[in-house]
C-alpha positions as CSV (number, residue, x, y, z in Angstrom):
1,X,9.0,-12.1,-6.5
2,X,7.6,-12.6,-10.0
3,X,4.9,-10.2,-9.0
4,X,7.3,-7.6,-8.2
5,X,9.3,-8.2,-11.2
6,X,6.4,-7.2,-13.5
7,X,5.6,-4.6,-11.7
8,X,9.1,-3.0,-11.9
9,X,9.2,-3.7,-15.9
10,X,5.9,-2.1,-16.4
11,X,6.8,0.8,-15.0
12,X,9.7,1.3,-17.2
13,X,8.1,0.9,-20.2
14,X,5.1,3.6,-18.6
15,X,7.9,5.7,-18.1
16,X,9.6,5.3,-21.6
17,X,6.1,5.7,-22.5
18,X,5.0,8.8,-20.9
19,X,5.1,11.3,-23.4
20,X,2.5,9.4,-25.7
21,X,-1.3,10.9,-25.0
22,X,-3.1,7.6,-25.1
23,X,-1.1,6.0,-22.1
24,X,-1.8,9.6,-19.9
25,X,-5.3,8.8,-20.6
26,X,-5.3,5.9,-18.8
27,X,-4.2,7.6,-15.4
28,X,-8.2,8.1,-15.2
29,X,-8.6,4.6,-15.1
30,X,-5.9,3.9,-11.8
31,X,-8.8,4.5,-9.4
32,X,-11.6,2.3,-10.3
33,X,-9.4,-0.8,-11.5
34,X,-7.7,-0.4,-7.8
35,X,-11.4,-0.2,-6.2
36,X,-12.7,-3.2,-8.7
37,X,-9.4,-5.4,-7.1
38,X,-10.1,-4.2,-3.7
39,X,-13.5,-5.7,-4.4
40,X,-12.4,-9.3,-5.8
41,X,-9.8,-9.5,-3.0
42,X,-12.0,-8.6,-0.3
43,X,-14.8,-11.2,-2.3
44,X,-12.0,-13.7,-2.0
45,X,-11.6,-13.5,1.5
46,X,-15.3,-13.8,2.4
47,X,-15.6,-16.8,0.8
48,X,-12.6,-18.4,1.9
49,X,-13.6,-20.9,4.7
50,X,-10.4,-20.9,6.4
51,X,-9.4,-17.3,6.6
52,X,-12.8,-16.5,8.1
53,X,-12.3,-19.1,10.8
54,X,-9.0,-17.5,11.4
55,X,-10.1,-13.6,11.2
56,X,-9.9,-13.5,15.3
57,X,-6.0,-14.5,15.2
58,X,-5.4,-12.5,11.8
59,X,-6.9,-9.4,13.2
60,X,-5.4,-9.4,16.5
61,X,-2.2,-9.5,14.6
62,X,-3.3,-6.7,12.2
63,X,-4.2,-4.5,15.5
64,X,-1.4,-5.1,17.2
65,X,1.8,-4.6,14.3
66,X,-0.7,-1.6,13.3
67,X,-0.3,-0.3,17.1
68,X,3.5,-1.1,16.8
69,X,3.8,0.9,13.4
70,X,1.9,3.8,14.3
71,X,4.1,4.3,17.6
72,X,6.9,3.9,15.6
73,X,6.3,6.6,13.5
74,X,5.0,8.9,16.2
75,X,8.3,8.4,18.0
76,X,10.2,9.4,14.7
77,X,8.1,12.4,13.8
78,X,8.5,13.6,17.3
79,X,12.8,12.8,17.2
80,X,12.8,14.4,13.8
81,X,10.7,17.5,15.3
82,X,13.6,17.6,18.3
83,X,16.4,17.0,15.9
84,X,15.1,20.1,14.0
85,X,14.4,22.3,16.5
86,X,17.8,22.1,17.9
87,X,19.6,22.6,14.7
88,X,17.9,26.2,14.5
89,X,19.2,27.0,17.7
């Protein structure tokens, strides 16, 4: 919760902050600080014992809400397309 919290301030003040040139600049950096925590976190996993041992049940679990989610949103798209196309009728 705390997590989200900081998140939420910061990008308040970004906002309130937008119009300066030296926090614009730092848009460049977004992409390699997200790679360079995609990197630690995926480091931290690997090393973790535990979570390895588990990966079989973890990623069953990923595959199947993925599977879940992804038909979800294909039966959506395809109600939205219906709704759509019957409104222009």
């Amino acid at each position: 919760m705390i997590s989200i919290a900081i998140l939420v301030a910061c990008a308040i003040v970004g906002y309130a902050l937008r119009r300066f040139e030296a926090i614009r600049k730092l848009e460049g950096a977004i992409t390699p600080v997200v790679w360079l925590l995609l990197l630690t976190f995926g480091l931290s996993i690997g090393s973790s014992e535990s979570v390895m041992a588990d990966l079989s049940r973890f990623g069953t679990q990923a595959a199947i809400i993925t599977a879940f989610g992804t038909a979800g949103s294909i039966a959506a798209a395809w109600m939205l397309y219906k709704f759509k196309k019957h409104r222009r009728q």
